[in-house]
C-alpha positions in Angstrom: 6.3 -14.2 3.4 2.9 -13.9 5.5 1.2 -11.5 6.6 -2.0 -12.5 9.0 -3.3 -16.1 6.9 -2.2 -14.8 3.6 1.1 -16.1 2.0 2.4 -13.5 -0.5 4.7 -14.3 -3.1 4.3 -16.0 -6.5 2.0 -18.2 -7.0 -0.3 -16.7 -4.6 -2.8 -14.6 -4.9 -2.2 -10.4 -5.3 -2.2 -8.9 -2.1 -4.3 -6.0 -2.6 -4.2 -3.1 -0.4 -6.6 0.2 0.1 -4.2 2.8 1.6 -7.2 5.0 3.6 -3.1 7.1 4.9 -4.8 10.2 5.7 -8.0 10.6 2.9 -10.2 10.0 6.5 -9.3 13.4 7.3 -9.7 13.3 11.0 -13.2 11.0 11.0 -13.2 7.8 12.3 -16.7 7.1 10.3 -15.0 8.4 7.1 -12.4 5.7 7.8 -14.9 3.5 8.5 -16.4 4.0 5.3 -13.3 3.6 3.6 -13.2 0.7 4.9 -16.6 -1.0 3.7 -15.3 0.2 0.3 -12.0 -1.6 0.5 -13.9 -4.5 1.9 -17.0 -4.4 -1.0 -14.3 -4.7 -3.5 -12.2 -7.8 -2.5 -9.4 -6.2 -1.0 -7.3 -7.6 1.3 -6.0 -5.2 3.8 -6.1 -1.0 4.5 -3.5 0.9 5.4 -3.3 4.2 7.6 -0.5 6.2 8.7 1.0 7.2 11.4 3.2 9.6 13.3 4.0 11.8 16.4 3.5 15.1 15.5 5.3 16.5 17.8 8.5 14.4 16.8 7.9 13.8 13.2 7.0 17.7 11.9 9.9 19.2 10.4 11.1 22.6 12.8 10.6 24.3 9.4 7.0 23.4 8.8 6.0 23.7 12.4 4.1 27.1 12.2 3.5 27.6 8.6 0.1 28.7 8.5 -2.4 26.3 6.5 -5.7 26.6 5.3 -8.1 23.9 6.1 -11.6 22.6 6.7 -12.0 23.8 10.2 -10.2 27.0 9.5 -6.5 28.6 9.6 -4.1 27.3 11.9 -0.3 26.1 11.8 1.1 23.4 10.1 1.8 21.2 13.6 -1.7 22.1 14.5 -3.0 20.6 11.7 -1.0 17.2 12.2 -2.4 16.8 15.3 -6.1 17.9 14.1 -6.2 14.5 11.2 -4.2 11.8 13.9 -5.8 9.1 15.0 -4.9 8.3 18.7 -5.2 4.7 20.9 -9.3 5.6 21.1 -9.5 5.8 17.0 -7.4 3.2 16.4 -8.8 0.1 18.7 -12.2 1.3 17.0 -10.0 0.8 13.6 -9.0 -2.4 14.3 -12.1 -3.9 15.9 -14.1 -2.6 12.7 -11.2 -4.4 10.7 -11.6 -7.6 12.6 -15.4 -7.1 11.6 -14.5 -7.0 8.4 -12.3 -9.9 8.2 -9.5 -7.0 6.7 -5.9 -6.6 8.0 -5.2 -3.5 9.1 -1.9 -1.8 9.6 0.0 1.9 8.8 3.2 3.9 8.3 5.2 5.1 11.2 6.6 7.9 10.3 8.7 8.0 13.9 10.2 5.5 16.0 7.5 6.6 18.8 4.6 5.3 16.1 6.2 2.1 15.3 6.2 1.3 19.3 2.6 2.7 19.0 1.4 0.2 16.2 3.3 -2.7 17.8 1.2 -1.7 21.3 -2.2 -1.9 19.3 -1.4 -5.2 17.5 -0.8 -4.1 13.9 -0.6 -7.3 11.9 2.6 -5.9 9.5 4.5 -2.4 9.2 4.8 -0.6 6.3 8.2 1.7 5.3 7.1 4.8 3.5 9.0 6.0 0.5 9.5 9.0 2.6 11.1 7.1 5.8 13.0 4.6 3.4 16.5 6.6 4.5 15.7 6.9 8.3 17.7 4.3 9.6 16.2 4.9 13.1 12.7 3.7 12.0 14.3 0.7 9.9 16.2 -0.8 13.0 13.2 -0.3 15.4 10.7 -1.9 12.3 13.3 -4.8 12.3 13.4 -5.4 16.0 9.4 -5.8 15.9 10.2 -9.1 13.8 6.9 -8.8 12.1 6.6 -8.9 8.2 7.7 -5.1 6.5 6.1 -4.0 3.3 9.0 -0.9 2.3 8.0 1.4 -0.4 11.0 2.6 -2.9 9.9 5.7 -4.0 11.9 8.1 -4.1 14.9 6.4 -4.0 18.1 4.9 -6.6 19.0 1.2 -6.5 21.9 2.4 -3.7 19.3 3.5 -1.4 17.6 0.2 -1.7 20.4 -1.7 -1.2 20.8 0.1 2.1 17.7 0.0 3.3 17.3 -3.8 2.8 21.1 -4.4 4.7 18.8 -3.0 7.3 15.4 -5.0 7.0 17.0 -7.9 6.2 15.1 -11.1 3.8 13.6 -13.2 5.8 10.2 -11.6 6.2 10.3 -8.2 3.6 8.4 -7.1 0.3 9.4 -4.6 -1.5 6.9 -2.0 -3.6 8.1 -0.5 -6.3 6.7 3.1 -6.9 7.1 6.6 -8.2 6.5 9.4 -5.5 4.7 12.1 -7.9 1.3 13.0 -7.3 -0.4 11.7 -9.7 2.3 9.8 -11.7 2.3 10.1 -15.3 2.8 6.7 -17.2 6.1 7.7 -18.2 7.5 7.3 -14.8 6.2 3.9 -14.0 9.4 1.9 -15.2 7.1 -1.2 -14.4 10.4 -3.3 -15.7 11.8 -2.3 -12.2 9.2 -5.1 -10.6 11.0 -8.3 -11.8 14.2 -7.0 -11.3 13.9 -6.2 -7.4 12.4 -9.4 -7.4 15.2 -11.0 -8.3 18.0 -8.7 -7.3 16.9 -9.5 -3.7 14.4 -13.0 -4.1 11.8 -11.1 -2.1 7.8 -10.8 -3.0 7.5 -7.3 -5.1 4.7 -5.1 -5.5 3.7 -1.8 -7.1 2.0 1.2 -4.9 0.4 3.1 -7.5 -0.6 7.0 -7.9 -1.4 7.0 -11.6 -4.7 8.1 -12.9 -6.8 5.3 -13.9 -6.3 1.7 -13.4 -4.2 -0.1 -16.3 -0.6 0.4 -14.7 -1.9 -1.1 -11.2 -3.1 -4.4 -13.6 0.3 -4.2 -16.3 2.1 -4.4 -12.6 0.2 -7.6 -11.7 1.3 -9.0 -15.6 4.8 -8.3 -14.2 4.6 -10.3 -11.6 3.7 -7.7 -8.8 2.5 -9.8 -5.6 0.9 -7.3 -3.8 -1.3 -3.7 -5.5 -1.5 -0.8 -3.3 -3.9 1.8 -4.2 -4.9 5.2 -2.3 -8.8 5.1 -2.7 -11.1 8.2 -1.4 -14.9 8.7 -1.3 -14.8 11.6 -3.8 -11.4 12.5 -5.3 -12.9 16.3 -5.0 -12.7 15.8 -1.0 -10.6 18.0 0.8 -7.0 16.6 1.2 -3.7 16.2 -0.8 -3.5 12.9 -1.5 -7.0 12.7 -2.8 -6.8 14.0 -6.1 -4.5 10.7 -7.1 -7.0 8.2 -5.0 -9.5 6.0 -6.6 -12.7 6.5 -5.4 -15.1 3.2 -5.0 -16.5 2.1 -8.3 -12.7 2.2 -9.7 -11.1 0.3 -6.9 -13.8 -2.4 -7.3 -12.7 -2.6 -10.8 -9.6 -2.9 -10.1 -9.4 -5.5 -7.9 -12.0 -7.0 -10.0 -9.2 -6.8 -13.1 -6.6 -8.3 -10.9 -8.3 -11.6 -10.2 -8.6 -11.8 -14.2 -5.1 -11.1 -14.8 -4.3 -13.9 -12.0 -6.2 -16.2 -13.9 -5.2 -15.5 -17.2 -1.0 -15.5 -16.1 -1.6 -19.6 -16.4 1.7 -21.2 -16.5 4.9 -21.1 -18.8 4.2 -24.4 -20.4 2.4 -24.6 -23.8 -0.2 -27.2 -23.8 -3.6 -27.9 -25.4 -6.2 -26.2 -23.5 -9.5 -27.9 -22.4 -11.7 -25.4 -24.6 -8.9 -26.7 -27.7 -10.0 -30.0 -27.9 -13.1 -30.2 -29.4 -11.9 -27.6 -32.2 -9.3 -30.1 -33.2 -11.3 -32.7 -34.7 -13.3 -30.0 -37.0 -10.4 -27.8 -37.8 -7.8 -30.0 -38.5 -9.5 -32.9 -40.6 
């Protein structure tokens, strides 16, 4: 599979991604900054998301009132108060092309994924959220680009489905756990290699643990590509913050996931290079 110039799979280096989603809360210069942090630590890509308020907000949430940064107001006003429209986002992507990063989001509606197709997005992504809606799965496999599909969420069945849908030829999979943060206990990192080769696509692991050693045990298990919410300031206003890493961690992390590249080596046991001169001492 490739996305942009980068082949993902085994073999290849992690495909790392920053997933900005909505921790820009409204600000195109927050995003921005987001940005030079996802850039400053190696990363390969960002992620945003988006949706059609009008279309995607269930009737139910429509006018619950919400308290926010620029004061009260209901739930749909709110939606439209953090989107970024066709301005925001060809600012997005010539700062990505800046940057030398991919850039790319979740549609959450069948009107955003003709939206992201319009501005040039280099992949989709399938949220856990959307992985049922088989509306948005036909329309992101019409687009013929290369889908990333979160599981969370989600039993092997609902996988199965959804891949029927997406089709092989040009999918990854991420394996994941919805809660917010996710305690270690619901990682089930064993999941990795199996949907790897239950369906012989390139796996990954979107993570919303605190810290940074399940994101690097998931590399160990062969995950190709490492999504990670980062933030500014995990105290920021915004729900997804709280389980974000903010920049010093991310840079760590990638920063761990080149070493873990590294150190994987190969399955066959040999004499290393470093070996050889303790041979002549050590063994007589």
């Amino acid at each position: 599979m490739t996305i942009g110039n980068r082949t993902i799979g085994p073999g290849h280096p992690t495909y790392v991604i920053g997933e900005i989603g909505l921790n820009h809360n409204g600000s195109v210069e927050t995003a921005k900054k987001l940005m030079d942090v996802a850039k400053e630590a190696g990363a390969d890509a960002v992620k945003f998301q988006k949706r059609n308020p009008e279309v995607s907000t269930p009737a139910a949430m429509r006018d619950k009132r919400r308290e926010t940064p620029w004061g009260e107001m209901s739930y749909l006003e709110y939606r439209y108060k953090v989107e970024f429209e066709r301005p925001q986002y060809e600012e997005i992507a010539k700062y990505a092309e800046e940057l030398e990063l991919d850039w790319f989001a979740s549609p959450w509606d069948v009107d955003s994924v003709k939206f992201l197709e319009d501005m040039g997005a280099v992949t989709h992504k399938v949220a856990s959220a959307s992985l049922y809606n088989d509306d948005i799965l036909k329309a992101l496999a019409e687009t013929g680009k290369p889908i990333i599909a979160s599981t969370g969420m989600s039993n092997i069945e609902d996988v199965d489905h959804a891949v029927e849908i997406l089709g092989t030829d040009n999918l990854a999979l991420l394996h994941t756990s919805s809660t917010y943060p996710m305690p270690a206990e619901e990682a089930n990192l064993k999941v990795i290699p199996m949907l790897a080769e239950r369906y012989g696509v390139p796996v990954g692991w979107s993570g919303h643990e605190p810290g940074l050693q399940i994101s690097v045990a998931a590399v160990a298990l062969g995950a190709a590509i490492v999504e990670r919410h980062i933030t500014l300031d995990r105290t920021m206003w915004g729900s997804d913050q709280a389980a974000s890493v903010e920049p010093q961690g991310f840079t760590h992390l990638v920063r761990d996931i080149r070493v873990i590249e590294k150190a994987l080596g190969t399955p066959e046991k040999r004499v290393q290079e470093g070996e050889k001169a303790k041979i002549a001492s050590l063994r007589g």
